[in-house]
N, C-alpha and C positions, 0 to 999 in steps of 0.2 A: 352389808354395810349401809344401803340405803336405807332400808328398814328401823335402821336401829338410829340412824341421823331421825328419822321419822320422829320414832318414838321421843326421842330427845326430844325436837320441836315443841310436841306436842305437852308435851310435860312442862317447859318453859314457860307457852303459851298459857297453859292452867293457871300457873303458879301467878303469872301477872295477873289474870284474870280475876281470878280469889283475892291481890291484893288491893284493888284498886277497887272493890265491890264495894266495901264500907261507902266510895265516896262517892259512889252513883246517887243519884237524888230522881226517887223511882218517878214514872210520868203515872201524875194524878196526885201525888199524895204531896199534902202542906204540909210545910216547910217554917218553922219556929229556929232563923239561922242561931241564935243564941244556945237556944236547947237541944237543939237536934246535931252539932257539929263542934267538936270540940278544936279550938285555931293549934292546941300545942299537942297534938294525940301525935304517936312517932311509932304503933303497928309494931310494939315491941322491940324496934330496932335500937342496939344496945348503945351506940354515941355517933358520934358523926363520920368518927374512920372506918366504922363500919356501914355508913352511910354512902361514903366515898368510893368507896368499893363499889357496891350496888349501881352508883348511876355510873361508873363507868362502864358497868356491862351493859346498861340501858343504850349510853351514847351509843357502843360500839355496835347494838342489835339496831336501834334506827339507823344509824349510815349504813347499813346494809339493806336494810326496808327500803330505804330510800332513794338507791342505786336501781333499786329493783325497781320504785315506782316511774322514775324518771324513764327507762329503759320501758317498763311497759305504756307508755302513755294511754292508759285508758282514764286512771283516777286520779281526783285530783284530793288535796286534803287542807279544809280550812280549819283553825287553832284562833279562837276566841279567848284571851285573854283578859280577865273584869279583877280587877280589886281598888282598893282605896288607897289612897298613898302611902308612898311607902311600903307596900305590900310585898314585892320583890318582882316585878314583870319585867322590867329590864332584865337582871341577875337569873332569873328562869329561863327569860330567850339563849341569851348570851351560854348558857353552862350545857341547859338540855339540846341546843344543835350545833353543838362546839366539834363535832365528828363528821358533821354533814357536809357535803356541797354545796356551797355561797350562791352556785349558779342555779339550786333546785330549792331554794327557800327562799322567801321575799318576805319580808315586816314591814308594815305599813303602823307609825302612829297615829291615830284619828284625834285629832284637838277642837279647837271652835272652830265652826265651820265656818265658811269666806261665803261671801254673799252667791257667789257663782252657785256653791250646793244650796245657801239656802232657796235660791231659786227653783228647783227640783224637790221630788220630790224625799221624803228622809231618808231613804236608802237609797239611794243613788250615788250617794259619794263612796259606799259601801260595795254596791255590785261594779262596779268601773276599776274597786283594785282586786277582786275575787283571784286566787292562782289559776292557771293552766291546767290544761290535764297535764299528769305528771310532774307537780309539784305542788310543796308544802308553803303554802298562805299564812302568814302569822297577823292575826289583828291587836295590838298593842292597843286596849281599850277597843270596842267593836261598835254593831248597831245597837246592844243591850244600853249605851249609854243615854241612847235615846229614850228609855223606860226607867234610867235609874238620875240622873245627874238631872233633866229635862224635867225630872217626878219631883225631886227635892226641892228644884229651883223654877216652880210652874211658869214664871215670867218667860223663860226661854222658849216657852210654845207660843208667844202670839207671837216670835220672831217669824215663827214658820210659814205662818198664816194659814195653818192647814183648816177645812172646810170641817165642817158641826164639830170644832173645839168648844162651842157654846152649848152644846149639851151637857158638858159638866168633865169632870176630869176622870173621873173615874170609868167612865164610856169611851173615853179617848187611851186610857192606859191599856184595856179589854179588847181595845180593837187591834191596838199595835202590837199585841201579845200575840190576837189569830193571825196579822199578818206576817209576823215573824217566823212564826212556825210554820205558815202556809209559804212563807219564801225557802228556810230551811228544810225545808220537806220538795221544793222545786229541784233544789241544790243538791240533795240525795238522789233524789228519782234520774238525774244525768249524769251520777259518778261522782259527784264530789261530797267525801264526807266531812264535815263539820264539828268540831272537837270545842266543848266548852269548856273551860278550867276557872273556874273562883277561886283566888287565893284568899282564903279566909282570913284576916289577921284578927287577936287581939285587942282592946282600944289601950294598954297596957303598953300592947310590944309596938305600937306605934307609937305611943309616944315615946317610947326607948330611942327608937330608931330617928324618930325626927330631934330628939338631944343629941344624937352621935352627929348627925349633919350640922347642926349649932356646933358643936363642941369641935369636931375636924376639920382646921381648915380645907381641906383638898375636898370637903363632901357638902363644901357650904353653895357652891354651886344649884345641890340637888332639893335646898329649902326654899321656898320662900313665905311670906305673908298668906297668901291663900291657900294654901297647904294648912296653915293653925285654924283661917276661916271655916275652912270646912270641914275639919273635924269638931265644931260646934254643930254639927246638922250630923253624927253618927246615928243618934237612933231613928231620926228619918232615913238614913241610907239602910240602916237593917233593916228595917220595916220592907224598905223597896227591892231591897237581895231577898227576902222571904220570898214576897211575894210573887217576882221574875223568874226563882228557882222554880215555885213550885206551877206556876203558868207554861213553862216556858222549856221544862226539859220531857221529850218526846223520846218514843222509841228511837224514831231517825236524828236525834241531835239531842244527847239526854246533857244534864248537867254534870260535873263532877266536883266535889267540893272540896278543896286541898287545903288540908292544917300549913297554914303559913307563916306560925311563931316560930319555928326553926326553919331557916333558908335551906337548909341541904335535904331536908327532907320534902318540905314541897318539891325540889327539883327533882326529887328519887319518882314522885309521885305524878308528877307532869311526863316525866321521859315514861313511866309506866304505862299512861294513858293512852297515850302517842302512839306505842308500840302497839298496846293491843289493839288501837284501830289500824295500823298499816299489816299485820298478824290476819286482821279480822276481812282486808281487801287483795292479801296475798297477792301482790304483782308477781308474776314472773317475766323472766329474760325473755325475751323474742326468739321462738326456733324458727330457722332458715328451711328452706323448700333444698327440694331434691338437684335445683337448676344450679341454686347460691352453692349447695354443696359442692355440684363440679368445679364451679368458678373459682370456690378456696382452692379444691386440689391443684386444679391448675396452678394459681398464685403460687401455692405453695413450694411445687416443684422449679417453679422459677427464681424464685425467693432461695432456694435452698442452694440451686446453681451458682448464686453471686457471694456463696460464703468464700473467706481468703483461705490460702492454704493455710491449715493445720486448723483451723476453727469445723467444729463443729456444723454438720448444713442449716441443723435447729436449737440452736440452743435449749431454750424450752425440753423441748421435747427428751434431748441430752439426760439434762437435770434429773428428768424421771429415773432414770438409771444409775444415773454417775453421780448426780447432782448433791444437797445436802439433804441427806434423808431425814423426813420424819416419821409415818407411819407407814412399815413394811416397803419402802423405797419412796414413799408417796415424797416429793420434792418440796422444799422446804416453803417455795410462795405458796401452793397447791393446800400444805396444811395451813397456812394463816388464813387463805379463804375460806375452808371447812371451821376455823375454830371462830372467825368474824360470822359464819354464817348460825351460831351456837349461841353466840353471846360472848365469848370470852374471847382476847387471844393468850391467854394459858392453856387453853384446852380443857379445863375442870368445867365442870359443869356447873349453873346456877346455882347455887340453892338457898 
């Protein structure tokens, strides 16, 4: 039986792996985001309820990764999130950790920064919300923004005052690029892996999207005036996702570039990522020492003394036998943990 859970796994494992390849953006090679990356490519997948399907076996496979990562506190896992408005980075956070524990995931939005970070250096407001070991870090816009927003709008660097910005800008972009990598590559080499995701959009589907926020009252909240501003400076922002992808994704922190004109498929493609990085760090549960063992038996026996009459001494343990059967007596919580640990709770298999 373990064996053949195995095999499953591992077939799982493949199958995210092959899907999510397209979106890798290999380390070394340029990056033409227009030509190289199509924002509405949907990997065959036939409409959105069959899309909905898909990520709910994603959700259901991270909350299990991610029980596991917590439990093993060795790794931690950072989730860089970069697009342009409107792109869907709320609606991504929100859908793809909708199964997880609130207590083992933290999102931090990064905005203009208060005089206090700019006083420090540019990462600093950055490394000070990093996650724990044993949990998942969301950065809703990250440090890249310091190479992409900072790039389009160069007045924001002499706010910094950073030392030989007067060599020119393009010396100053080249350096922030080795420092990011060389901080991303600190961040790996102690256990924390670092997950990038570009939600690619459209300039089409964003402007779709910014008329629905016009047009809905209930969504007028999420437009304003600077949102129109800056979508007059997009082919400066392409030009600076080119060039960050292809600087900027590494063996230990590669890029991944998600078609984001359909919402439900970027999120099939975010929960996919996710997965095969916490798949790729395999946490396991903590086994107990020979000492912890006696201690349970002991508990146990005790614990089992204080049932009332006519109860059961274990319930649990009961259920194996008596309990609602699912697999050859296996008890009926016993299979939803096996079928959570798969991906499904139907029991079928991926495919």
């Amino acid at each position: 039986m373990q064996a053949g859970r195995e095999r499953t796994s591992d077939e799982q494992a493949r199958r995210i792996a092959e899907f999510i390849a397209p979106l890798r953006v290999k380390p070394g090679a340029k990056v033409n985001l227009s030509k190289d990356f199509d924002p509405a490519h949907k990997a065959g997948i036939k409409n959105k309820a069959a899309g909905r399907e898909l990520l709910r076996v994603g959700v259901e496979l991270l909350a299990d990764y991610q029980r596991r990562l917590a439990a093993d506190g060795t790794h931690g896992v950072l989730v860089c999130l970069q697009a342009l408005d409107a792109g869907g980075k709320d609606g991504t956070i929100r859908h793809v950790m909708s199964g997880v524990n609130p207590q083992g995931v933290h999102v931090n939005n990064f905005r203009v920064p208060s005089a206090e970070e700019l006083g420090h250096d540019y990462l600093w407001r950055y490394a000070c919300r990093l996650p724990r070991r044993g949990e998942i870090g969301i950065f809703n816009r990250s440090h890249y923004e310091e190479v992409l927003v900072v790039r389009v709008h160069p007045e924001l660097l002499s706010r910094q005052r950073i030392p030989g910005a007067d060599e020119g800008e393009k010396a100053v972009w080249r350096r922030r690029f080795r420092e990011i990598n060389d901080w991303e590559r600190y961040l790996a080499d102690n256990g924390f892996k670092v997950v990038k995701l570009f939600l690619n959009l459209s300039k089409e589907e964003q402007r779709a999207r910014f008329l629905r926020r016009i047009d809905v009252p209930e969504r007028n909240w999420k437009f304003s005036a600077a949102d129109a501003r800056e979508r007059t400076f997009w082919d400066s922002y392409q030009a600076a996702f080119s060039e960050m992808l292809a600087a900027t994704s590494t063996p230990w922190a590669p890029w991944y570039v998600v078609p984001a004109d359909r919402k439900w498929f970027a999120r099939i493609c975010a929960a996919a990522v996710l997965a095969d990085t916490l798949i790729g760090i395999d946490p396991r549960y903590p086994e107990i020492g020979d000492k912890s063992r006696r201690e349970l038996a002991r508990e146990k026996v005790l614990l089992e003394s204080e049932a009332p009459d006519g109860a059961a001494p274990d319930p649990y343990e009961a259920s194996v036998t008596t309990g609602p059967k699912g697999r050859k007596g296996e008890p009926k919580g016993r299979k939803n943990e096996r079928r959570a640990r798969h991906g499904r709770s139907d029991g079928r298999r991926h495919r």
